[in-house]
C-alpha positions as a Markdown table, in Angstrom:
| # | Residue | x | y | z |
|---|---|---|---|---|
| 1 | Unk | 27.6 | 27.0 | -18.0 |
| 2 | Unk | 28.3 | 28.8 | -14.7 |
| 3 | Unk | 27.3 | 25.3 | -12.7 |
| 4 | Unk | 30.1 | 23.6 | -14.8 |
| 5 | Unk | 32.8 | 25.2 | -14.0 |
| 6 | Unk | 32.3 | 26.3 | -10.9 |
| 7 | Unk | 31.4 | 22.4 | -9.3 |
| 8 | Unk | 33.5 | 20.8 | -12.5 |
| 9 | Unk | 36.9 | 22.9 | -11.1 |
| 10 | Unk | 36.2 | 21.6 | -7.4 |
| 11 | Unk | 35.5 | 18.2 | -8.5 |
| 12 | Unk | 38.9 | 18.3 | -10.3 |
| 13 | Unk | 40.6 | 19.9 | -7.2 |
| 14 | Unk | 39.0 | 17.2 | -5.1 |
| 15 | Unk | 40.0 | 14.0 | -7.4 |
| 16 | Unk | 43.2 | 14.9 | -7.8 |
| 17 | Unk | 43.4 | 15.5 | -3.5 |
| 18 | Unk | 44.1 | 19.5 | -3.5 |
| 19 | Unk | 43.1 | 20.4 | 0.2 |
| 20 | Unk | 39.4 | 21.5 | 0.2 |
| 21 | Unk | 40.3 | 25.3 | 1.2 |
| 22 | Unk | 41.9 | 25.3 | -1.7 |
| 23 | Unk | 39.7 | 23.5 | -3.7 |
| 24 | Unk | 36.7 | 26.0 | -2.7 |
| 25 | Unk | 39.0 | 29.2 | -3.9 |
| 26 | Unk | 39.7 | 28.2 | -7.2 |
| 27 | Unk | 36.8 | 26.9 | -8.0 |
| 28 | Unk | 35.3 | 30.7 | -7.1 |
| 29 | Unk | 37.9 | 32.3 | -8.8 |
| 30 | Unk | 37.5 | 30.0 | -11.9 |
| 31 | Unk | 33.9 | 31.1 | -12.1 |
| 32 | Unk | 34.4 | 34.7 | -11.4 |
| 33 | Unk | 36.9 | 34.8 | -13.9 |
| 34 | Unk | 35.7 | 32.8 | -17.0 |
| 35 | Unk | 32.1 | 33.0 | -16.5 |
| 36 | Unk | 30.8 | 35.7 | -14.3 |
| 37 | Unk | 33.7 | 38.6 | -15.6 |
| 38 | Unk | 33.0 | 40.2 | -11.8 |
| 39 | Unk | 36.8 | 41.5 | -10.7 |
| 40 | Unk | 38.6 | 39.5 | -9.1 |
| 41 | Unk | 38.4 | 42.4 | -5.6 |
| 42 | Unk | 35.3 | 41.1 | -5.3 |
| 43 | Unk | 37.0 | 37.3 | -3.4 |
| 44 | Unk | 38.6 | 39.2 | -1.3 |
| 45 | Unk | 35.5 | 41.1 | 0.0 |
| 46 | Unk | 33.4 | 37.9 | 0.6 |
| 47 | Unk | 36.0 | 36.3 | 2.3 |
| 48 | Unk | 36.4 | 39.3 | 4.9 |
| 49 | Unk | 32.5 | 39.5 | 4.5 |
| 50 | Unk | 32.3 | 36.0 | 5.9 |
| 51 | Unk | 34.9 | 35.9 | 8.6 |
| 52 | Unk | 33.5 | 39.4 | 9.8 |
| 53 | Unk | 31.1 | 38.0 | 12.8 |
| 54 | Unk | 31.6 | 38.3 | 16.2 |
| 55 | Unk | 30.4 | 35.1 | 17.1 |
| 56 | Unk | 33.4 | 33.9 | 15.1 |
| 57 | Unk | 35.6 | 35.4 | 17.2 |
| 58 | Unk | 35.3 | 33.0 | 20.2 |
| 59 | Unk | 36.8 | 30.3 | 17.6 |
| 60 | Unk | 40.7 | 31.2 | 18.3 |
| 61 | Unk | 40.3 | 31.4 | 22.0 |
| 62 | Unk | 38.8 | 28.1 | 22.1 |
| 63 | Unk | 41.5 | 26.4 | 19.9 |
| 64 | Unk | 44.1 | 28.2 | 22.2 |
| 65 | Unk | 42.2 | 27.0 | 25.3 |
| 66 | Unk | 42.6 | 23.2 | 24.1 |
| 67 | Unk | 46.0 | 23.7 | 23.3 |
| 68 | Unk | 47.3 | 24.9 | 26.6 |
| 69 | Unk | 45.2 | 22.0 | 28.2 |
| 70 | Unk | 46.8 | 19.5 | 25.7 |
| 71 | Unk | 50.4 | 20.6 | 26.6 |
| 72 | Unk | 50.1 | 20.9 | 30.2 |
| 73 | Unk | 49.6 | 17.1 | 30.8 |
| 74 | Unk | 46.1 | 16.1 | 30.3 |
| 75 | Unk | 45.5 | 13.4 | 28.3 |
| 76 | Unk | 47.4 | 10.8 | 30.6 |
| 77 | Unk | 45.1 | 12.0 | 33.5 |
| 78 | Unk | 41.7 | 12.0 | 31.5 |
| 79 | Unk | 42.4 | 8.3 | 30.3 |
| 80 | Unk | 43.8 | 7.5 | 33.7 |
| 81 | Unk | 40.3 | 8.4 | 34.8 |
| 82 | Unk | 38.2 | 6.7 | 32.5 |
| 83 | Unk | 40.1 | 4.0 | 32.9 |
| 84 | Unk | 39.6 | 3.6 | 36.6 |
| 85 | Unk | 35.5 | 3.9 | 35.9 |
| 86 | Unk | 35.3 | 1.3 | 33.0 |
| 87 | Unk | 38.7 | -0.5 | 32.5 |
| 88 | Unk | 37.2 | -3.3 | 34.8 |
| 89 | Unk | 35.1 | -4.4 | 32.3 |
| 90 | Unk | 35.4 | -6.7 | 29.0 |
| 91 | Unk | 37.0 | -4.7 | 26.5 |
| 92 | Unk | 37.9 | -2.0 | 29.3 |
| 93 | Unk | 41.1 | -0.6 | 27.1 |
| 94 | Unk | 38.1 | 0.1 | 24.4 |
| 95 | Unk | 35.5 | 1.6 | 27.1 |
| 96 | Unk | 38.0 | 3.8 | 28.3 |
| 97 | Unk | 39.0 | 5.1 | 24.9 |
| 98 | Unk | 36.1 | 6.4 | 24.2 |
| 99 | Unk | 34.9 | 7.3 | 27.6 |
| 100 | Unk | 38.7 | 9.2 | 27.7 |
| 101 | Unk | 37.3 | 11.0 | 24.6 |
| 102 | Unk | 34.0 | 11.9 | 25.8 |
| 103 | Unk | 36.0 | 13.8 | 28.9 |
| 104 | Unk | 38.4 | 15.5 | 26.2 |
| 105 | Unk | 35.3 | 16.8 | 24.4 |
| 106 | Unk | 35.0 | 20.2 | 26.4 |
| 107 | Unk | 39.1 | 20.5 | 26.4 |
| 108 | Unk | 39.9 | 20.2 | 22.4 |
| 109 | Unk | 36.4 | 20.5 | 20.8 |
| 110 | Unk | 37.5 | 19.1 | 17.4 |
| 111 | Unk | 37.8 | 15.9 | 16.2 |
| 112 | Unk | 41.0 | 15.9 | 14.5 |
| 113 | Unk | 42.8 | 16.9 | 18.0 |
| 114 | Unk | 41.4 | 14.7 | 20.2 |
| 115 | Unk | 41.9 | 11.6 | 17.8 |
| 116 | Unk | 45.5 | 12.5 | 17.4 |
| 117 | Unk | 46.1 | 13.3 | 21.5 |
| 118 | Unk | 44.2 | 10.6 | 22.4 |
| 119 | Unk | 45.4 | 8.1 | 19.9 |
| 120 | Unk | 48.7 | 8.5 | 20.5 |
| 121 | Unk | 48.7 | 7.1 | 24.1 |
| 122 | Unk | 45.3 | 4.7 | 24.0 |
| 123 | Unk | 46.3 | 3.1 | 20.0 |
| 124 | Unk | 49.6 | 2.0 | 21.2 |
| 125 | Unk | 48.3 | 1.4 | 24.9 |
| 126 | Unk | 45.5 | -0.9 | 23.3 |
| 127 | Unk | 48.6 | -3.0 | 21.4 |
| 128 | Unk | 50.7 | -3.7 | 24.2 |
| 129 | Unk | 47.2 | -5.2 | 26.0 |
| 130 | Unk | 46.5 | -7.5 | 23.1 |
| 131 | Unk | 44.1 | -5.6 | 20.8 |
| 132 | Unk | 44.5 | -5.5 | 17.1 |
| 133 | Unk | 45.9 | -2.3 | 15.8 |
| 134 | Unk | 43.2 | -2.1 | 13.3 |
| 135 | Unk | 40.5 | -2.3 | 16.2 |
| 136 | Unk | 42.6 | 0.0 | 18.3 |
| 137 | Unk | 43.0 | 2.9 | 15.3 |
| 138 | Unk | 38.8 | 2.3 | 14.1 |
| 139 | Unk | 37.5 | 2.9 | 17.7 |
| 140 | Unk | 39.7 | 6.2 | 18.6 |
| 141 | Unk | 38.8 | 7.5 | 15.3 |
| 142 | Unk | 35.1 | 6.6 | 15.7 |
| 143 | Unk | 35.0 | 8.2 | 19.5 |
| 144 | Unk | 36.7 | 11.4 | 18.3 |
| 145 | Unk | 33.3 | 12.2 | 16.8 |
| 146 | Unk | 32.4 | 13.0 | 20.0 |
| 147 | Unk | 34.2 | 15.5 | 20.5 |
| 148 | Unk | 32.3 | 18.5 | 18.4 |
| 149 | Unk | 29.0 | 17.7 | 19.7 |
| 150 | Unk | 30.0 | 17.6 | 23.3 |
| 151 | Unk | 30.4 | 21.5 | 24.3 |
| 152 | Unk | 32.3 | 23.7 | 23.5 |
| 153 | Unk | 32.0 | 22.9 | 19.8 |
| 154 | Unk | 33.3 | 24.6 | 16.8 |
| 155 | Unk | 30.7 | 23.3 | 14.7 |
| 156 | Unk | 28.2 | 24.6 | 16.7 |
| 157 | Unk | 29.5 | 27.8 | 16.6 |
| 158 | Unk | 29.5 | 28.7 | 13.2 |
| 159 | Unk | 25.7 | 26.9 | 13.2 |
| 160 | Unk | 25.1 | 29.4 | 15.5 |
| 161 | Unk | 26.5 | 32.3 | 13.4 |
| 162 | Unk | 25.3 | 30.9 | 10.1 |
| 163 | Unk | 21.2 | 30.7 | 11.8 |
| 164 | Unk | 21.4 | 33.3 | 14.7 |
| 165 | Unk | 20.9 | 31.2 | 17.4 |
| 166 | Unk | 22.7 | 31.9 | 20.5 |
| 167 | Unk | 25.9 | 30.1 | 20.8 |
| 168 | Unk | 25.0 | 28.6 | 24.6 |
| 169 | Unk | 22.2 | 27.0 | 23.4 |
| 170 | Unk | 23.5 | 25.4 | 20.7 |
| 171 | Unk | 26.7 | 24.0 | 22.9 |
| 172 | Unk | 23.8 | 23.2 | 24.9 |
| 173 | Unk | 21.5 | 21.2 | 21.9 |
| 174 | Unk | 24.4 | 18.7 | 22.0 |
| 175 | Unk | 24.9 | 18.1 | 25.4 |
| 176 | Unk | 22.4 | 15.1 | 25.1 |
| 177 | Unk | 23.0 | 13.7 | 21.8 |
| 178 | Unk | 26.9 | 13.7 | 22.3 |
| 179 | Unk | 26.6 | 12.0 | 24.9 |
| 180 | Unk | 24.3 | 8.7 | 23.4 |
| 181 | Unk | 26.7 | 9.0 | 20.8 |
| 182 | Unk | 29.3 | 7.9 | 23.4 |
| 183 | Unk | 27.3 | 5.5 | 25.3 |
| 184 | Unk | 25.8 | 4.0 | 21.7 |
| 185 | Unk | 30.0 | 3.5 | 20.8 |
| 186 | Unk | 30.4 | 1.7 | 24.1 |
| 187 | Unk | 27.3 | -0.6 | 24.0 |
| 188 | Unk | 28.7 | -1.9 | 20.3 |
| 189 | Unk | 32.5 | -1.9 | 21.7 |
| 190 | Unk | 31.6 | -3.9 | 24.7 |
| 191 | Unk | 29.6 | -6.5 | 22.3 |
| 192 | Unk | 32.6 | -6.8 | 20.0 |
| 193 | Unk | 34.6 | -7.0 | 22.7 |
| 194 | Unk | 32.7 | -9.9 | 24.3 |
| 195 | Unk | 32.4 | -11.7 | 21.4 |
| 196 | Unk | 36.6 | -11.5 | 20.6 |
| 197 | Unk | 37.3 | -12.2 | 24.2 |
| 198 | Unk | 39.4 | -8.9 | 24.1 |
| 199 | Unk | 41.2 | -8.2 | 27.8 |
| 200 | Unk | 40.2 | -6.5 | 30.7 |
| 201 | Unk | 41.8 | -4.6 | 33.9 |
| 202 | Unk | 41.7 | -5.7 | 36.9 |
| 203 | Unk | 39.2 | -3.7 | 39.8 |
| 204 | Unk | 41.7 | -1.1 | 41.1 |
| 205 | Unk | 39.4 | -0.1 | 43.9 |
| 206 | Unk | 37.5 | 2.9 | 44.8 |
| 207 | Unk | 41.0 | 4.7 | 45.9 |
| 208 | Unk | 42.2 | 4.4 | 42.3 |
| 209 | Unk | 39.2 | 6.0 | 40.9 |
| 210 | Unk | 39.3 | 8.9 | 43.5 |
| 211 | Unk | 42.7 | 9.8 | 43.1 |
| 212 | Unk | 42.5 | 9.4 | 39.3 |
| 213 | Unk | 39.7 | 12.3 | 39.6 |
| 214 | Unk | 41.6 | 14.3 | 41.5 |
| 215 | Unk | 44.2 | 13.7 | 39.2 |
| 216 | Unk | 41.5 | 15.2 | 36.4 |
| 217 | Unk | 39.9 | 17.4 | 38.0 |
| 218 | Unk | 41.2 | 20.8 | 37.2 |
| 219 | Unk | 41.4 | 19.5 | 33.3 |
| 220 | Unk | 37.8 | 18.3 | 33.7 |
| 221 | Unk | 36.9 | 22.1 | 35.1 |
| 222 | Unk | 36.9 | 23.9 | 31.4 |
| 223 | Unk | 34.3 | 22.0 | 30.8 |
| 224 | Unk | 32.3 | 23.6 | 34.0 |
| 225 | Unk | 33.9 | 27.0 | 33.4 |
| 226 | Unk | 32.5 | 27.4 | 29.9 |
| 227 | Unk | 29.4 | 26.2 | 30.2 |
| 228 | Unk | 28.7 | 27.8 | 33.2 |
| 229 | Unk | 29.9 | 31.3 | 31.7 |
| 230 | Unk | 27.5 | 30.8 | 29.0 |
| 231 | Unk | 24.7 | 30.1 | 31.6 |
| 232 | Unk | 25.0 | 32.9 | 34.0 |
| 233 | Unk | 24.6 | 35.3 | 30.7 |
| 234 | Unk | 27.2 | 37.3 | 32.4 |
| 235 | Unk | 29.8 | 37.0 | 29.9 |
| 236 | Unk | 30.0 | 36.4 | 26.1 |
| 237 | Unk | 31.0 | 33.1 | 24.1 |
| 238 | Unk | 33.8 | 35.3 | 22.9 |
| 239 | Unk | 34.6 | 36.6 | 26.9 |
| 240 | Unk | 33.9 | 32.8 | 27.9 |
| 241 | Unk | 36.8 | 31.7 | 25.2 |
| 242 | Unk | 39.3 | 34.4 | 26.9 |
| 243 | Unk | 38.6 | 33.3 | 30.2 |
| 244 | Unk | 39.1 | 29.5 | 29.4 |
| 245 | Unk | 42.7 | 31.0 | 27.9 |
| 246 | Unk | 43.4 | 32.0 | 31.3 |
| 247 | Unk | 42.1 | 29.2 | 32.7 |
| 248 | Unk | 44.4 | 26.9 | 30.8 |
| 249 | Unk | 47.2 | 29.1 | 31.4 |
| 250 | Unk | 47.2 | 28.9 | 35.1 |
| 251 | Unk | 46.0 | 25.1 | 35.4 |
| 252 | Unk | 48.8 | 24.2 | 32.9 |
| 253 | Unk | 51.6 | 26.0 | 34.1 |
| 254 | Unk | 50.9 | 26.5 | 37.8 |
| 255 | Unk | 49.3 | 23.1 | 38.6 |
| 256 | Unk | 49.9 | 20.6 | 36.3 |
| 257 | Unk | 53.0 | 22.1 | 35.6 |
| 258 | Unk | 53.2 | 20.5 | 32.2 |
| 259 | Unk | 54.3 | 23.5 | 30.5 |
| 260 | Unk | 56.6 | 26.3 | 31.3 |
| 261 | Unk | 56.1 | 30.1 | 30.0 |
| 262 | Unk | 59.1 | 29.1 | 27.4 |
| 263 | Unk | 56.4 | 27.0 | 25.8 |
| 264 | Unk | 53.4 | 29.4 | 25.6 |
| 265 | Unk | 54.7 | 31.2 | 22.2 |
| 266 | Unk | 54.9 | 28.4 | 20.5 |
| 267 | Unk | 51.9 | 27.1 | 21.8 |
| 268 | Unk | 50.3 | 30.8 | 21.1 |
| 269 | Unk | 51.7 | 30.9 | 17.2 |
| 270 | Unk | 50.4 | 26.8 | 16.7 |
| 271 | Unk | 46.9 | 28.2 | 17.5 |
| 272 | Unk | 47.1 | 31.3 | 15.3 |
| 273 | Unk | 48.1 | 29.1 | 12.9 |
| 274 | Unk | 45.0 | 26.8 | 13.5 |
| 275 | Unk | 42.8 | 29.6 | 14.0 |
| 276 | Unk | 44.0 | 31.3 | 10.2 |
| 277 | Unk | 43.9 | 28.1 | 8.5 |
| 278 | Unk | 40.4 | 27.4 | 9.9 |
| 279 | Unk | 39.1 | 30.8 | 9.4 |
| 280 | Unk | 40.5 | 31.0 | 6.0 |
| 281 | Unk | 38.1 | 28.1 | 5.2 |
| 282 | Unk | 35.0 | 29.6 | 6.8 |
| 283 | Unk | 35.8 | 33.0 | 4.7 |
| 284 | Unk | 36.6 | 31.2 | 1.3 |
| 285 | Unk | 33.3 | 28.6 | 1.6 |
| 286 | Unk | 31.8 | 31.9 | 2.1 |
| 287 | Unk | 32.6 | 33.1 | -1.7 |
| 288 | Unk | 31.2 | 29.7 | -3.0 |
| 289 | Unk | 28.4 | 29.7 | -0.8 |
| 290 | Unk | 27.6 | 33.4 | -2.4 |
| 291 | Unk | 28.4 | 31.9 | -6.0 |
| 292 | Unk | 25.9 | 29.1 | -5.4 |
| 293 | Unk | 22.7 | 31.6 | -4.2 |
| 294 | Unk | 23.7 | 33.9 | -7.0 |
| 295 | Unk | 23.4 | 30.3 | -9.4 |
| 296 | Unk | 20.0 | 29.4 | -7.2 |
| 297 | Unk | 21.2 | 26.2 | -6.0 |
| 298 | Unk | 20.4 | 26.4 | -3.0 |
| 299 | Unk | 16.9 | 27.0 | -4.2 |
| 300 | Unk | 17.0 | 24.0 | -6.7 |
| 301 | Unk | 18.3 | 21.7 | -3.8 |
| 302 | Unk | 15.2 | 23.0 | -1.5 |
| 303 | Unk | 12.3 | 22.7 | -4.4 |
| 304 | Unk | 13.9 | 19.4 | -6.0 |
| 305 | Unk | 13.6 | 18.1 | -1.4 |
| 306 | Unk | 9.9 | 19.5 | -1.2 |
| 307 | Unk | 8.7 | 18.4 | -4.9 |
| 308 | Unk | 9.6 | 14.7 | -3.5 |
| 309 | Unk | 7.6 | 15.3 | -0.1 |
| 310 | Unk | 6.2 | 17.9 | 2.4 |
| 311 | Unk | 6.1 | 15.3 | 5.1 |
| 312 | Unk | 8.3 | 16.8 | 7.8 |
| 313 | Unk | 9.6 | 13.0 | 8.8 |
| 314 | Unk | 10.4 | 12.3 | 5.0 |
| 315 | Unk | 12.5 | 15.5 | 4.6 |
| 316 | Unk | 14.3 | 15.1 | 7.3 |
| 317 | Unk | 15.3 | 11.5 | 6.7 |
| 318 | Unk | 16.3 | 13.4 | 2.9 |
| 319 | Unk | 18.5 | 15.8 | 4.7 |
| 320 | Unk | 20.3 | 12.9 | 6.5 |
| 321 | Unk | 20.6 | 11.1 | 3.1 |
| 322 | Unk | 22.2 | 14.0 | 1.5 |
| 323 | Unk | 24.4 | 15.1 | 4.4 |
| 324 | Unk | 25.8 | 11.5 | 4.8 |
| 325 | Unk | 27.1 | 11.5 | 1.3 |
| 326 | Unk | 29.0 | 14.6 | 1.6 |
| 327 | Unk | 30.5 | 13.9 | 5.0 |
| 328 | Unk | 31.7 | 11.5 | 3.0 |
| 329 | Unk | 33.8 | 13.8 | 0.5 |
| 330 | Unk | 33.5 | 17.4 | 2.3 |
| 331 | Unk | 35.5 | 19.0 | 5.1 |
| 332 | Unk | 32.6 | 19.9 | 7.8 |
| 333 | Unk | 32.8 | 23.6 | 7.8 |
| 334 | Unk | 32.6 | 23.7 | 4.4 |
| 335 | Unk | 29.8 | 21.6 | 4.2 |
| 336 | Unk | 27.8 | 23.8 | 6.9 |
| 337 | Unk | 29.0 | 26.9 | 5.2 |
| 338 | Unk | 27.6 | 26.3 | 1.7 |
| 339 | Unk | 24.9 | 23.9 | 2.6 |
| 340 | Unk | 23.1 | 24.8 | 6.1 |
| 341 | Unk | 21.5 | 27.5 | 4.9 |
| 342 | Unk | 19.1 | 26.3 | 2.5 |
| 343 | Unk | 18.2 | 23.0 | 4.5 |
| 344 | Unk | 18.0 | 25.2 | 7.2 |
| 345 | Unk | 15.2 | 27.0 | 5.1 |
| 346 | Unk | 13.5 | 24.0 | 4.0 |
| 347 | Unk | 13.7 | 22.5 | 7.5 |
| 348 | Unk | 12.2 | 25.4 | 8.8 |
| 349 | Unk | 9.2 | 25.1 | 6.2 |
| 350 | Unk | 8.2 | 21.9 | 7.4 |
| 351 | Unk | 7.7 | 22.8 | 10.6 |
| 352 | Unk | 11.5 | 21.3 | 12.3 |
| 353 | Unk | 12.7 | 23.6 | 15.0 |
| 354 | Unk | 16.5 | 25.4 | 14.0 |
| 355 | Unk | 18.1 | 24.1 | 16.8 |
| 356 | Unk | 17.1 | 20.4 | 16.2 |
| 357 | Unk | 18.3 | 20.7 | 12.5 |
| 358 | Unk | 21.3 | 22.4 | 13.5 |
| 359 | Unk | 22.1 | 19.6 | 16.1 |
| 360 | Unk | 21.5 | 16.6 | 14.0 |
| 361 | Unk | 22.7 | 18.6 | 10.6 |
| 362 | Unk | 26.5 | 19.1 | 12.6 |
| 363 | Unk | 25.7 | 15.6 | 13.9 |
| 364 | Unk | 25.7 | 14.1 | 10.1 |
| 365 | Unk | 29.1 | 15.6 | 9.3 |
| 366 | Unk | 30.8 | 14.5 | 12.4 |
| 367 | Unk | 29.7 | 11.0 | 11.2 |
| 368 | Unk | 31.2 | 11.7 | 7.9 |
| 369 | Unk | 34.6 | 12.1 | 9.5 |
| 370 | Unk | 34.8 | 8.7 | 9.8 |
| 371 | Unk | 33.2 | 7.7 | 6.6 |
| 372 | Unk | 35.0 | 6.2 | 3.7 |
| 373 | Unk | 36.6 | 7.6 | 1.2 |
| 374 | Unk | 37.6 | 10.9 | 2.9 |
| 375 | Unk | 37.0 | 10.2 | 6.9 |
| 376 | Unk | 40.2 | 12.0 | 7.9 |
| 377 | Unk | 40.3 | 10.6 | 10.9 |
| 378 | Unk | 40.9 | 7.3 | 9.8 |
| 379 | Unk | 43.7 | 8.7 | 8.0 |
| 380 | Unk | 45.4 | 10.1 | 11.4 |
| 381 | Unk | 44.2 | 6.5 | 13.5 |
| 382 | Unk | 45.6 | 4.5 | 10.6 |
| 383 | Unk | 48.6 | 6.2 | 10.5 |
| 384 | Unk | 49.5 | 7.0 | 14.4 |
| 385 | Unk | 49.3 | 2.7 | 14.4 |
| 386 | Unk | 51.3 | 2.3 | 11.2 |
| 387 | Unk | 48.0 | -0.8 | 10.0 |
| 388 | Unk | 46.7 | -0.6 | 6.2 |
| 389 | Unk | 43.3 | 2.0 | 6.2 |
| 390 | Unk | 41.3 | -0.7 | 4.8 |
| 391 | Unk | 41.8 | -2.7 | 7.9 |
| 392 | Unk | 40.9 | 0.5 | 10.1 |
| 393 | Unk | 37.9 | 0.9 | 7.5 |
| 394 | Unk | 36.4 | -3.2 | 8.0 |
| 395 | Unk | 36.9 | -2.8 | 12.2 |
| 396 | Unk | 35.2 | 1.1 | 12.1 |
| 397 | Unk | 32.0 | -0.5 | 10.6 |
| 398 | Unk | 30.2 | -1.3 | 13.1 |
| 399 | Unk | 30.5 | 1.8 | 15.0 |
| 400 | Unk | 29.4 | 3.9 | 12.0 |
| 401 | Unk | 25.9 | 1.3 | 11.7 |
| 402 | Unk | 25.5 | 2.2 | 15.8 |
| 403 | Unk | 26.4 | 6.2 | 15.4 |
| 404 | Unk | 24.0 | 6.4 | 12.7 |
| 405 | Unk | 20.7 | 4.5 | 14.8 |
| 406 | Unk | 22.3 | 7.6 | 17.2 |
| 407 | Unk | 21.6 | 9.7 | 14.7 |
| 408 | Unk | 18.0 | 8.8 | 13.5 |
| 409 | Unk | 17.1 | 8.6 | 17.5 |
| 410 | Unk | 18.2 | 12.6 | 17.7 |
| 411 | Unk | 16.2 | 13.5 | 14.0 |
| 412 | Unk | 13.1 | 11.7 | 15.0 |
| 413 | Unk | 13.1 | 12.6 | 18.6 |
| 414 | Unk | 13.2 | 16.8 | 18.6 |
| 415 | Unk | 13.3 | 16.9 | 22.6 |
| 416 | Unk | 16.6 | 15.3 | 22.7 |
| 417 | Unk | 18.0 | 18.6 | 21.6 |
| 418 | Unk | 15.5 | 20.7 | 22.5 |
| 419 | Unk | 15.0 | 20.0 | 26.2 |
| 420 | Unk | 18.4 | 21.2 | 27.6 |
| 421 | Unk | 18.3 | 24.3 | 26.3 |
| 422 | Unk | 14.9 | 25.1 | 26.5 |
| 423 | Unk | 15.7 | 24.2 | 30.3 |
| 424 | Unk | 18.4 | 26.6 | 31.1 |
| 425 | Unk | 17.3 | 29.2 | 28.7 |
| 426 | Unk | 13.6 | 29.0 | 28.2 |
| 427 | Unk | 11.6 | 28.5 | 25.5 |
């Protein structure tokens, strides 16, 4: 009976499009109140339960990080860049769409952002050069994936509180399979492209591409600041997120100039806002999550995995199964919230290493942002170039078929995960 109403009140929320924050509280409180009888105090404490991490912490300064970044100028110069490295070639408008996200991957680290700041110069760009809209919206949204896998990643740092692995090396698991993500989306753009005939720039010379670098390069050293704070071991992820504030402060203001100190409260209350909203969702998935062990889901979901097969290859191929189908519905850090830990526990039973299941785990859900019916960012592509989302949906197919061979390459092949980190940190 418990089961019932707590999954029969989300499903409800979720049908009738209540936001899944939302969703995930009333659900809880449902059960608490008409099946459980445990006081309603009790919500309250496991949401401040599960927001009360440290690791967590490093969340707000990365969101504020990206922000500064984004309003001091960036975008144009990133795409400006990876434009003058791939423009040149058939379908270069494309390349350098998702080449501009893959550079924008250390700067916003969530998907949402970087399809909507990218997107709203490359969909409109693409247009004017003579690609359908549809095209346009499908491969923004599609290269925005990148962006969470590709350090620093929010994903990968609530992984990294949910297992206890150390936050570097999970940024660092990713590295490698963000970046095949991006080069898979290029290979399958770049056939498209050269089957449609779609445009391409002209050469702009070596000139172009070193000015467009410098033009970059202070946007492009986050990137090296973060990752090289979480390296040395000198500073924290949560000290590494404060000094990329400061970073973006003076890079924004003082050198790009693309925002004046009039702008940084707004930009400061945007990302509390963020920040809350986000953290709001990790604290209430936390109350469900705790509903669901005290139910033995979890459990049911890890004996009903093992009773089909032991086989380490079979359950992991299961994991990607399941994890596909709610990406499909579920917001991602939700999804790792409530689900992580017990496939983390039946991953880890069969002999998979935590850090390769984490990687291809946040890898699945990314995936799912782009997946029909909920893929919200289709929604934003669709809507930043005004075209029907079952247009965007038909020219996004073939990039989900490519980011999913991505994905079984990085389940079946643990080292290219593992190897990075076990480089810089040890085994």
């Amino acid at each position: 009976m418990g089961i019932t109403v707590l999954l029969g009140t989300f499903l409800v929320c979720l049908v009738i499009g209540v936001p899944v924050a939302i969703c995930l509280g009333v659900s809880s409180a449902a059960y608490l109140i008409f099946y459980a009888d445990i006081p309603l105090v009790v919500f309250s404490q496991k949401i401040f339960s599960g927001v009360d991490s440290f690791v967590l912490l490093c969340i707000p300064g990365f969101i504020m990080a990206g922000s500064l970044m984004n309003g001091g100028g960036i975008t144009d110069r990133i795409i400006r860049f990876a434009s003058s490295g791939v423009g040149w070639i058939r379908g270069g408008l494309g390349l350098t769409n998702i080449a501009g996200s893959m550079l924008f991957a250390g700067i916003s680290g969530t998907a949402v952002a970087e399809a909507a700041s990218i997107g709203a110069v490359m969909i409109p760009g693409m247009k004017r050069e003579g690609y359908p809209v549809s095209f346009a919206a499908a491969i923004t949204a599609a290269a925005s994936t990148v962006g969470p896998i590709i350090p620093p990643s929010v994903p990968m740092i609530i992984v990294g509180a949910l297992s206890g692995v150390s936050v570097g090396r999970m940024f660092m698991a990713g590295a490698i399979p963000g970046i095949l993500l991006g080069l898979g989306m290029m290979l399958v753009c770049y056939i498209i492209s050269v089957r449609k005939n779609y445009p391409r720039q002209p050469w702009k010379g070596w000139r172009e591409l070193w000015d467009s670098f410098r033009g970059a390069f202070w946007a492009l050293m986050l990137t090296v600041l973060i990752v090289g704070g979480l390296l040395s071991g000198l500073v924290t992820p949560t000290e590494t997120a404060i000094l990329a504030c400061v970073y973006a402060f003076v890079v924004g203001v003082y050198i790009y100039k693309g925002i004046t100190l009039r702008d940084v409260p707004k930009i400061m209350i945007d990302s509390a806002v963020t920040s809350a909203a986000l953290l709001a969702l990790v604290g209430i998935a936390s109350v469900f999550g705790w509903i669901m062990a005290n139910e033995e889901i979890p459990q049911t979901i890890a004996k009903g995995m093992l009773a089909i097969s032991t086989n380490k290859y079979v359950v992991i191929l299961l994991i990607n199964i399941l994890l596909l189908i709610v990406g499909m519905f579920m917001e991602t850090i939700a999804a790792l919230i409530i689900l992580f830990p017990p496939l983390l526990a039946v991953a880890t039973g069969v002999g998979i290493d935590p850090i390769h299941f984490a990687t291809f785990a946040v890898l699945n859900l990314m995936i799912g942002l782009t997946t029909p019916p909920v893929g919200i960012c289709l929604f934003v592509c669709a809507n930043i170039g005004k075209t029907p989302l079952s247009a965007v949906i038909k020219e996004v197919f073939p990039f989900l078929v490519g980011n999913i061979g991505v994905l079984f390459l990085v389940s079946y092949i643990p080292q290219l995960s593992l190897w990075l980190p076990n480089l810089l940190f040890g085994k």
